[in-house]
C-alpha positions in Angstrom: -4.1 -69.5 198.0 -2.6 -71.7 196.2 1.1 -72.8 195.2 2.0 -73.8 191.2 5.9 -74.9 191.3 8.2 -73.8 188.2 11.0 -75.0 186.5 12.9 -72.9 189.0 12.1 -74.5 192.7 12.8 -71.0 194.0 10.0 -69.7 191.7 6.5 -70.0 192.5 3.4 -69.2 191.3 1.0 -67.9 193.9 -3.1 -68.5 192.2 -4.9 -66.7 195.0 -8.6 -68.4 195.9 -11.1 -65.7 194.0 -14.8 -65.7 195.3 -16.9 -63.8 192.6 -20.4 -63.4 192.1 -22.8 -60.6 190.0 -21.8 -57.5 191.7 -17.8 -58.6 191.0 -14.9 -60.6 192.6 -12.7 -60.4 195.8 -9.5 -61.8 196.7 -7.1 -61.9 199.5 -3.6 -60.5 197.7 -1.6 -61.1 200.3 -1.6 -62.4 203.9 1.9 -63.2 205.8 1.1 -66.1 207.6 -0.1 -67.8 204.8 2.1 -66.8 202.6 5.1 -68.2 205.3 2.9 -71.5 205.3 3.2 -72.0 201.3 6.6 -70.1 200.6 8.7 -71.6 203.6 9.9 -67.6 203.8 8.4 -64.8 206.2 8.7 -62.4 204.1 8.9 -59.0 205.3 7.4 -56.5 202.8 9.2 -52.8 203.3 8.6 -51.4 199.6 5.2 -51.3 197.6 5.5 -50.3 194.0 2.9 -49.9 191.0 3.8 -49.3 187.1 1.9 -48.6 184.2 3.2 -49.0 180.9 2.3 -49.3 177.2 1.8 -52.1 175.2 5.4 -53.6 174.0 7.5 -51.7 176.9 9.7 -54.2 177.9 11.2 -53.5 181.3 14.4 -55.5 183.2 16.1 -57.3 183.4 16.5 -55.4 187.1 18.3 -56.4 190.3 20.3 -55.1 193.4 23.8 -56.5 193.5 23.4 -55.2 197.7 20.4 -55.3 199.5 18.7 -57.5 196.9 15.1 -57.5 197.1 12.9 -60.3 196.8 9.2 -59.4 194.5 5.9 -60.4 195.2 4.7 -59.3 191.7 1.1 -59.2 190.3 -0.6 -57.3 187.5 -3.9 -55.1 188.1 -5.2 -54.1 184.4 -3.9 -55.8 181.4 -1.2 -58.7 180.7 2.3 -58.7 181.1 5.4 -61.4 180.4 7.0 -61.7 183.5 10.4 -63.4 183.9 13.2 -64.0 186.1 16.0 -65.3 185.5 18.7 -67.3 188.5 21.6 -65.1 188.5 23.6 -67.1 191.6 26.3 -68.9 189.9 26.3 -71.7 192.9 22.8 -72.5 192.0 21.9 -75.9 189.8 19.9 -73.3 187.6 22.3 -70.8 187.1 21.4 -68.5 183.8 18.1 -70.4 183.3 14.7 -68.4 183.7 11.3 -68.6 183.6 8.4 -66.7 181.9 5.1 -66.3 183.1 1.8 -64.5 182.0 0.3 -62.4 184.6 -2.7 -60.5 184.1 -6.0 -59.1 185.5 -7.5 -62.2 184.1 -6.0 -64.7 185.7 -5.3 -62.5 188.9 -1.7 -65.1 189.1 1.5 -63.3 191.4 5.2 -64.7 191.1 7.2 -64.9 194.5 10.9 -64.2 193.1 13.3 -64.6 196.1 17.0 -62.5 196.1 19.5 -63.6 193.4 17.2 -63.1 190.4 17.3 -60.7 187.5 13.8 -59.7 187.0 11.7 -58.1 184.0 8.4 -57.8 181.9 7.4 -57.0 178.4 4.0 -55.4 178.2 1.2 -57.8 175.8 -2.1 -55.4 176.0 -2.7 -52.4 174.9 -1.2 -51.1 178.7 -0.2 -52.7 181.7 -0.6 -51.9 185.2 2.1 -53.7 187.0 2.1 -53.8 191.3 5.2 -55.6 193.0 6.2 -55.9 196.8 10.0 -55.8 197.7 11.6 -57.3 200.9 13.7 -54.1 200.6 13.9 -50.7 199.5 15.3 -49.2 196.2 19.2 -48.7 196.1 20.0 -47.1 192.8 23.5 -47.5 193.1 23.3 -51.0 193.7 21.1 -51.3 190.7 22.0 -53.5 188.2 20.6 -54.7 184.4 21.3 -57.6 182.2 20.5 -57.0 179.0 16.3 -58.3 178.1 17.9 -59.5 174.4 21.2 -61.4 175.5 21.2 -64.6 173.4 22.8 -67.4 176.4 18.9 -66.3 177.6 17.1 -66.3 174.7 14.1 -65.3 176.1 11.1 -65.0 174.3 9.0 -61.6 175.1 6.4 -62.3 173.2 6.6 -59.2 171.4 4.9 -58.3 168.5 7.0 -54.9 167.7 10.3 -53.7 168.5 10.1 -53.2 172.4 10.2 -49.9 173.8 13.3 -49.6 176.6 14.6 -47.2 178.4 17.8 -46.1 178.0 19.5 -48.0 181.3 18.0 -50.8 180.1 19.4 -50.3 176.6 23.0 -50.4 178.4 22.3 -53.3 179.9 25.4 -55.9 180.6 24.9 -59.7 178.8 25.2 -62.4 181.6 29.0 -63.3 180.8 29.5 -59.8 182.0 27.1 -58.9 184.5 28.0 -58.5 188.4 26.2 -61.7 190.1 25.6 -63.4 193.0 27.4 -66.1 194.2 
């Protein structure tokens, strides 16, 4: 494994080392210690979850106000736009993001730690999305910034009108969203 560094320090790329032959590939996902070694953090996984979504489905932008959970995300069949965006207002990259493209292919994973809005718009045909959370789902403490807020502009890389759901639909813009400090 290896680290790639973003525009957001917090934010890292994870390329895992991939030994393939003729009969197929195998790679080591995830492995504490080493992930401790590259990521300074011992993270400790409680939640495993797994998506699958059609092509243009945009999801997010999602975080827990309380018991925020950091993601180990990765993407098993297809290619996503993954992006988070730094949602603590004490941070030097407050209301930036970055966007990444995760897919089978390239077999990539993004390490978002706490205070991050998270989300992914779907660029194949489907999407099979798997993430690992440093704690477990608290609806109520659920929150959404909206994926087409323009002090973002994010580009998702559509190439239709995304399909949401409706939460996400009602999502707050950053100016009025609950954040971290």
């Amino acid at each position: 494994m290896r680290i790639i560094h973003t525009a957001i320090p917090d934010l890292l790329i994870i390329e895992p080392r991939v030994f393939g032959d003729d009969r197929g590939f195998f790679f080591e996902s995830f492995n504490r210690r080493r992930f401790a070694e590259l990521t300074g953090r011992d993270a400790d996984f409680v939640q495993d979850n797994h998506s699958r979504s059609a092509q243009n489905v945009l999801r997010g932008l999602h975080y827990q106000i309380q018991h925020p959970q950091g993601k180990l995300v990765r993407v098993v069949q297809g290619t996503v736009l993954d992006v988070a965006v730094d949602i603590r207002k004490s941070s030097p990259t407050f209301g930036k993001h970055v966007a990444v493209e995760l897919s089978a292919e390239n077999k990539l994973m993004l390490w978002i730690p706490e205070g991050f809005a998270h989300g992914f718009s779907v660029l194949t045909e489907t999407a099979e999305f798997l993430y690992k959370t440093t704690d477990y789902w608290f609806p109520e403490h659920e929150r959404c910034i909206r994926w087409d807020d323009p002090a973002l502009a994010i580009d998702w890389k559509l190439q239709a009108a995304p399909m949401v759901s409706a939460k996400d639909g009602q999502g707050k813009t950053l100016a009025e969203a609950e954040l971290f400090a």
